[in-house]
Structures are given as C-alpha cells and as structure tokens.
N, C-alpha and C positions, 0 to 999 in steps of 0.2 A: 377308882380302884386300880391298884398295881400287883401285878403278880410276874416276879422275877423267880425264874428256876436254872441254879446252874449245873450244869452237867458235863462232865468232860471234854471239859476248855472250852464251853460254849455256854453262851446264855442267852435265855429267852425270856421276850418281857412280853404282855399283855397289859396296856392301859386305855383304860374307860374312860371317859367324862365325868361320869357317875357310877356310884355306890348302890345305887338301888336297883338291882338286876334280876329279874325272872329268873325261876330254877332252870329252865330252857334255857337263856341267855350262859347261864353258869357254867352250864356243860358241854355246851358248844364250845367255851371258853376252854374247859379243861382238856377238851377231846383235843380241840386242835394244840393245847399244849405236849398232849400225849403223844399225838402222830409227828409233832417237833423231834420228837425223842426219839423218835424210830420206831414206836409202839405202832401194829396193825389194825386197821379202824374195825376187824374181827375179833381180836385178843380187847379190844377197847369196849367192843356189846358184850363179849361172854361177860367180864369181869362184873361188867354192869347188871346183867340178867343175875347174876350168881352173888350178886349183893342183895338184888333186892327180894331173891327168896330164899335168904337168912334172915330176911325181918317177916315174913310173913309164920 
C-alpha cells in the first residue's frame, strides 16, 4: 500500500509491503501522517473520540 499526501510544497509518503493491514496498523499510519502535517497527537484523539460518538 502507498499513501502520498501533498501539502504545501511538501510531500509525504507511507509504503507498506502489503495491503492487508489491521485497523491498528491503519491509524498509526494516518496518525503519524497527521502529526507530518503539524497536526497535534491531542487535536489527532479529540477528532477521533468525536467520530466515533456520532456513530453510536
């Protein structure tokens, strides 16, 4: 799996060996693409917490 994100004048890759990746696996992946970006690993759980109780 490859996951490229560009973001002002920078870009960030993430590549796997493989495609078949635990939802753990997944958001480790995204998190650390998040705090690539400047995102706060605080702003990174609220957002998180406050997703998943709009599904419940």
């Amino acid at each position: 799996m490859k996951i490229e994100i560009n973001h002002c004048g920078f870009t960030y890759i993430v590549e796997t060996p493989n495609d078949d990746l635990t939802t753990d696996e997944m958001f480790d992946i995204f998190t650390g693409l998040l705090i690539q970006l400047g995102y706060q690993q605080q702003s990174i759980n609220e957002a998180i917490k406050e997703l998943a109780d709009d599904t419940n």
